[in-house]
C-alpha positions in Angstrom: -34.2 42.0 10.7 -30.9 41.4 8.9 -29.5 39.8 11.8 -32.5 37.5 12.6 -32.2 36.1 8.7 -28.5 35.6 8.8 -28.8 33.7 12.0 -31.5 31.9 10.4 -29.0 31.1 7.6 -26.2 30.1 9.8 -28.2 27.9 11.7 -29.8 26.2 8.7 -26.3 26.0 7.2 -24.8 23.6 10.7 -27.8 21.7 10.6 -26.9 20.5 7.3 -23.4 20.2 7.4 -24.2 17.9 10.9 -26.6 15.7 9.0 -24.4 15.7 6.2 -21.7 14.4 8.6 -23.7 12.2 10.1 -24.3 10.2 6.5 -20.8 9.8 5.8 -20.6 8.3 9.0 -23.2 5.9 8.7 -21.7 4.9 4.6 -18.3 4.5 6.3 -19.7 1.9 8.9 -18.8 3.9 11.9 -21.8 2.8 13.3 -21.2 -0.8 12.0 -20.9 -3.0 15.1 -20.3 -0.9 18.9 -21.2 -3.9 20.4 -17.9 -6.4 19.0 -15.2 -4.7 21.4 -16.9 -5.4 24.2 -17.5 -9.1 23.4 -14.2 -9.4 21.6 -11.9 -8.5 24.9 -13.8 -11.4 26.8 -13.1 -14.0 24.1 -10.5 -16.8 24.6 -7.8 -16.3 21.5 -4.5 -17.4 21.3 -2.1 -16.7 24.4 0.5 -13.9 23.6 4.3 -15.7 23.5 6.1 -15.1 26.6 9.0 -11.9 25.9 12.4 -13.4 25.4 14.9 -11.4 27.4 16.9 -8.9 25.7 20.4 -9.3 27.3 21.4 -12.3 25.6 21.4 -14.3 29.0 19.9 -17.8 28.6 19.4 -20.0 31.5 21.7 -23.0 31.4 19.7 -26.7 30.5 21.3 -28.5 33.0 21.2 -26.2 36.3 18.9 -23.9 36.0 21.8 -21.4 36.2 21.9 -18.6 33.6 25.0 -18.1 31.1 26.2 -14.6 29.8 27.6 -14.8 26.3 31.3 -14.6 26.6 33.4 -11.1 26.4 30.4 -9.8 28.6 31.0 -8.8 32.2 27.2 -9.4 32.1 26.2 -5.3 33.7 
């Protein structure tokens, strides 16, 4: 009998705590919008900037050749 009532207790106990859980959720907007990231990955926005290169290389105006910055043996 004693272990029948604690069970009883335990259970009652999670199921409270869950739906307690489960109202801070909903207050916090957790469930505010699931549908947005779907729609927001298809949308058009603004295009990223291309990546500008690191090794200090710049492709010459004239030739289309690219120019190391002097005192670099460019490896």
């Amino acid at each position: 009998m004693g272990a029948t009532l604690l069970l009883i207790i335990v259970s009652l106990a999670l199921g409270v705590g869950a739906w307690l859980l489960f109202l801070w959720a909903v207050k916090s907007d957790q469930y505010h919008d699931v549908e947005e990231p779907k729609r927001r990955m298809m949308d058009d926005g603004p295009e990223e900037e291309p990546r500008k290169e690191t090794s200090g290389a710049t492709p010459d105006a004239e030739g289309g050749e690219i120019r190391r910055p002097p005192g670099g043996d460019g490896a």
